[in-house]
N, C-alpha and C positions, 0 to 999 in steps of 0.2 A: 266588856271592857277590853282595852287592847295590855295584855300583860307587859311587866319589864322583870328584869333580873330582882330588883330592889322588890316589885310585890309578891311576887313567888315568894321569895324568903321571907317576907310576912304573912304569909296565908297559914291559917294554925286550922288542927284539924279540931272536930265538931264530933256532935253526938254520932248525925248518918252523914252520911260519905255525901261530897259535894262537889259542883266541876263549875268551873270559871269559861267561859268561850273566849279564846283569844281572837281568832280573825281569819273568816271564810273557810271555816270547817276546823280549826284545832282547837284543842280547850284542852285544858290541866284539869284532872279528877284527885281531888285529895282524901284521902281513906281516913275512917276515925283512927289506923293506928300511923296518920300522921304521913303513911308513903303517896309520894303525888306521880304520878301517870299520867303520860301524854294520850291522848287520843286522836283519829282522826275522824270527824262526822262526815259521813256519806250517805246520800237518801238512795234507796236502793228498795225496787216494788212499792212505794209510795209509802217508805217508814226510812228512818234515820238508821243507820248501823254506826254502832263506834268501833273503831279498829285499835287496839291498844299498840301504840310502836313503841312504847321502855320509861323508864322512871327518870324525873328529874332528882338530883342535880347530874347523872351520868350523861344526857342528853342534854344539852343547854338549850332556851329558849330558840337561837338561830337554829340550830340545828333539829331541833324539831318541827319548826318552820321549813325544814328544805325537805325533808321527809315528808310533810304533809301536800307540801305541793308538785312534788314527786310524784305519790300516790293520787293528788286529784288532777294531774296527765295521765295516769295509765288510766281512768275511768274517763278522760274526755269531758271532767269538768273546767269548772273555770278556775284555774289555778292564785291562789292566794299567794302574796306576797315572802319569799325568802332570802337568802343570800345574794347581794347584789356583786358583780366587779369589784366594788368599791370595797365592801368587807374583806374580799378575799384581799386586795392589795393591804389592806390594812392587816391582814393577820400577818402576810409576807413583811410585811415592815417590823413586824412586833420581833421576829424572828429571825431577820436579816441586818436589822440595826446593831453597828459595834463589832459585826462576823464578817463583813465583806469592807473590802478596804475602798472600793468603788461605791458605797454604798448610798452617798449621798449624791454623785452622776446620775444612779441609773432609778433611782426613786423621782428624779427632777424632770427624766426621759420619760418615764413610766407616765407619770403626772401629765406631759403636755401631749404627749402620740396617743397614749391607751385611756387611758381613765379620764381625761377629759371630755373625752368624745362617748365611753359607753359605762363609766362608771356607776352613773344608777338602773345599766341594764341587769336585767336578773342574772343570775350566775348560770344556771341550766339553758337557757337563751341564746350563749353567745356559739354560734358555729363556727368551723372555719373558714369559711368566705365573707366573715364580718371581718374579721381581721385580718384578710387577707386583703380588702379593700381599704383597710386603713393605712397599711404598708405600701398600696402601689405607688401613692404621689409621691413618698420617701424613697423610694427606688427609681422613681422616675427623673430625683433630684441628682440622683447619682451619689445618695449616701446608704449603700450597702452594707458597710460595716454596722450602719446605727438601727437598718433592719435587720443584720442576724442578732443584736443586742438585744432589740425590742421581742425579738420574736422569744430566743431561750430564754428573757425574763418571764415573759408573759405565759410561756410552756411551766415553767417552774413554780407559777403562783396557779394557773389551774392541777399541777401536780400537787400541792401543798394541800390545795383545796378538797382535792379525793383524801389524803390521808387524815385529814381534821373534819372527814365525815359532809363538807359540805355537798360536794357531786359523787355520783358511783364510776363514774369512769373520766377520762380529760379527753375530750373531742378533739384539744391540737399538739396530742401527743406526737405525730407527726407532719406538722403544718411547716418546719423548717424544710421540707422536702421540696415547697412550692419555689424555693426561689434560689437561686443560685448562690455559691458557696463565695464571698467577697474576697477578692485578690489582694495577699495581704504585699501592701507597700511600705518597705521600711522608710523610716523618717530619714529624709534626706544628708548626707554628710560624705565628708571628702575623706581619700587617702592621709593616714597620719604624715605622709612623709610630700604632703601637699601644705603644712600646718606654716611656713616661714611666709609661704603669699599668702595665707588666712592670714596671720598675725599682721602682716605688712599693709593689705585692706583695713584691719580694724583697727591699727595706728592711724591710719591715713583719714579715717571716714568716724569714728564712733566719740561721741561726747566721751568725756571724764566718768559720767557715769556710768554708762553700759563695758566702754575699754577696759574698768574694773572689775567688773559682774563678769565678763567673760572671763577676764584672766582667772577668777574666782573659782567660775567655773568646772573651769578647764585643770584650774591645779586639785580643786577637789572630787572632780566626777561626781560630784553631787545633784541629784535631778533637778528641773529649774525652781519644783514650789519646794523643794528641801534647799536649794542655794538662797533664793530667797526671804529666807523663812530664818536664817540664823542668828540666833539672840548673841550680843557680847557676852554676857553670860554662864554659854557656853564654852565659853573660850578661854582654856588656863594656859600656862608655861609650857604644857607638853603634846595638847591637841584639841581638835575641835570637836565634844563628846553631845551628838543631837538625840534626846531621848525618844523611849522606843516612840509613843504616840505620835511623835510628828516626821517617823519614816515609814515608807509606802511599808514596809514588811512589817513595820511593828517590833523593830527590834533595836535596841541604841546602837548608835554606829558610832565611831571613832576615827578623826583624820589626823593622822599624825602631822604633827608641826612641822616645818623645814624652814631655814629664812626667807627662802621665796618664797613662801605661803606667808611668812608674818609680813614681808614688806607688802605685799596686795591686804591682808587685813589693816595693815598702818596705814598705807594709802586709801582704803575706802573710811577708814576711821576721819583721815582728814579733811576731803571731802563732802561728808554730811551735814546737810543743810538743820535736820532737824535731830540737835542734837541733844533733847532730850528722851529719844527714841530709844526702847529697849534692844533695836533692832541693827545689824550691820549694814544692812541696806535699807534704811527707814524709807515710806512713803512722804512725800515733800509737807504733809500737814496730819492727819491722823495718825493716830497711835497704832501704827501696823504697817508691815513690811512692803517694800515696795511688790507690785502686782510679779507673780508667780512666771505673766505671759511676757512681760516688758522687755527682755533682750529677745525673745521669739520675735516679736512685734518687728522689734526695731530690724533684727536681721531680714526679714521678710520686706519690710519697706526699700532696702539697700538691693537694687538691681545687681549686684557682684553676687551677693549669697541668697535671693529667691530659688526656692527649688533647688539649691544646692547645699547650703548646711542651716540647722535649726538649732536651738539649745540645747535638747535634747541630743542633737547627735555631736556633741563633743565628749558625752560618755563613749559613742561608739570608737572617734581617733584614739581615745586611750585607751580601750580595751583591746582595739585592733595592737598599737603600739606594744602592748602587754604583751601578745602573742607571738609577735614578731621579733622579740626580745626575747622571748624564753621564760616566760614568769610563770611559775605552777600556775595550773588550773585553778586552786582555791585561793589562792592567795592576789590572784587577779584577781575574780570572781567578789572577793571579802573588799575588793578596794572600790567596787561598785552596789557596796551595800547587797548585792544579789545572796536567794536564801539557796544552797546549795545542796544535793542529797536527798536522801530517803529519811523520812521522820527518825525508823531509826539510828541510821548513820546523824543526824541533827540531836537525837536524844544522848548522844556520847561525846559527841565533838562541839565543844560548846565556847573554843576559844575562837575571837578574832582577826586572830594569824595579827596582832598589832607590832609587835617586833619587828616581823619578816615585811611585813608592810613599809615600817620606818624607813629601811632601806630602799627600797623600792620606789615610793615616793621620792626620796633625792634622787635617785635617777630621772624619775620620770619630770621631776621639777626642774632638773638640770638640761634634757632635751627642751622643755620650752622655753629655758633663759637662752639655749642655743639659739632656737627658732629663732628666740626675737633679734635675736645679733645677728643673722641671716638676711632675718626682713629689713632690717637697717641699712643691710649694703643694699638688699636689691632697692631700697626706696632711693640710695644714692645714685645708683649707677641708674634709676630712671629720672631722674634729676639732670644729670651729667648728661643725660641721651637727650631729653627735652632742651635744654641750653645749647 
């Protein structure tokens, strides 16, 4: 019979000692005082040997499966069925679910590059030139970054797999060597003190809705799926407080109010279409916030800002602005959500700097009410040059 977890823990011991064959040489031997032992059967001079390799439940059925077909490769039999790819990603998920903030990217990567393709290969099976074959077309696409992603996940779930006893060694413990180190490119974005023609483009060109979401944006340095994502809710008299789970670091953040941040909240409030929406930027018909990617999107379509600013890099104009102003280190750093320090310099310093921030933000909301009075003339004075 082929064993599971659930018949093991029913198997009760007997007068004389008894063994179950699970599958191509292993079986469980149960003693009458009740201890069950794995073995391995191997024919050896034309009789069977059993090899005792340890007692259940310390060795779990998989795992005595990788052992026994371990053991019938170094004799050059035919090896019986153990740990596949597939287990191993699965134990990685059991252990990486909720701990990694990427966690739900790179299991969806994992899914379509690796484990689609060799997941019910056996786990001792896989070499490094299987996977190094699976990577070329993805390097050949010229997405390097998403092959050093696939390779150190894939390095980390057969390291995972040596200490949970599946393999005795990882075969691509250095398989990152094979390929070149991806050149890292920042996301695109302009000089802060370029921001009066930004703002003058996106008067000139962007619908009611995104002219909002940018200005949103841009006064709260908030990432695009944290800007997106903001419940009214969150929103009292004194600031905008988004709990820890729905920031990339896991930690509630806080933006301090200014009236130019309330008149862009008043302004998007007016706006919305679907105004039974929990959301400040609702999606035009379901119950959920408009898409995370949609002023990316939109910027990207707009020939003025391809390749030159993304949503994303309007945290960079303000943090550049930060620096160039003078604004401490943490107290910048705190107004871009960023986690700052040594765990234990973080295990002391546990405030928000929100005060010092207060201020700071009117400043920094007061250069963009600038800008936009800036952008105003120069849309006149190209007005007045056109005419």
């Amino acid at each position: 019979m082929k064993l599971t977890s659930k018949v093991i823990c029913a198997l009760k011991p007997q007068e004389r000692r008894y063994q179950i064959t699970d599958m191509q040489g292993l079986a469980l031997r149960v003693q009458a005082s009740g201890v069950k032992s794995w073995v391995v059967r191997i024919p050896q001079n034309g009789r069977i040997v059993d090899i005792t390799i340890g007692h259940w439940p310390e060795i779990s059925l998989m795992h005595a499966r990788a052992i026994a077909r371990q053991k019938r490769k170094e004799l050059e039999l035919e090896p019986c069925s153990s740990y596949t790819v597939r287990d191993a990603f699965r134990f990685w998920c059991s252990k990486k679910k909720g701990r990694i903030s990427s966690y739900r990217d790179e299991k969806i990567r994992l899914e379509k590059y690796i484990i689609s393709k060799i997941g019910s290969r056996q786990l001792d099976s896989i070499t490094p030139p299987i996977v190094i074959k699976l990577m070329e077309p993805i390097e050949a696409a010229g997405h390097q970054s998403t092959v050093k992603r696939l390779l150190m996940r894939t390095r980390e779930i057969f390291d995972m797999s040596v200490n949970a006893g599946y393999l005795h060694s990882n075969p691509l413990a250095k398989i990152t060597k094979v390929f070149p180190v991806p050149k890292v490119q920042h996301m695109p974005s302009v000089d802060w003190k370029e921001l009066p023609i930004v703002i003058s483009q996106i008067e000139a060109l962007a619908p009611p809705k995104y002219r909002i979401l940018f200005y949103f944006s841009l006064a709260t340095l908030l990432r695009p799926v944290e800007a997106a994502s903001v419940r009214l809710d969150w929103i009292d008299s004194e600031s905008i407080t988004i709990p820890a789970e729905f920031m990339k670091m896991k930690r509630a953040h806080r933006i301090p109010l200014t009236p130019f941040l309330i008149s862009i909240i008043n302004e998007a409030k007016r706006i919305r279409k679907n105004r039974r929406s929990p959301y400040l930027f609702p999606a035009p018909s379901a119950n959920k916030p408009i898409s995370s990617q949609s002023l990316a999107k939109w910027l990207h379509d707009q020939t003025v800002f391809r390749d030159r600013l993304v949503a994303h890099g309007l945290r960079s104009i303000g943090r550049s602005w930060f620096a160039d102003n003078e604004v401490p280190f943490e107290i910048a750093e705190a107004c871009l959500a960023h986690v700052v320090g040594s765990q234990v310099v973080r295990a002391y310093q546990r405030s928000d700097f929100f005060a010092p921030r207060q201020k700071i933000m009117l400043s920094w909301h007061a250069f963009i009410q600038q800008c936009a009075q800036c952008a105003q003339l120069l849309t006149q004075n190209t007005d007045s040059h056109e005419d």
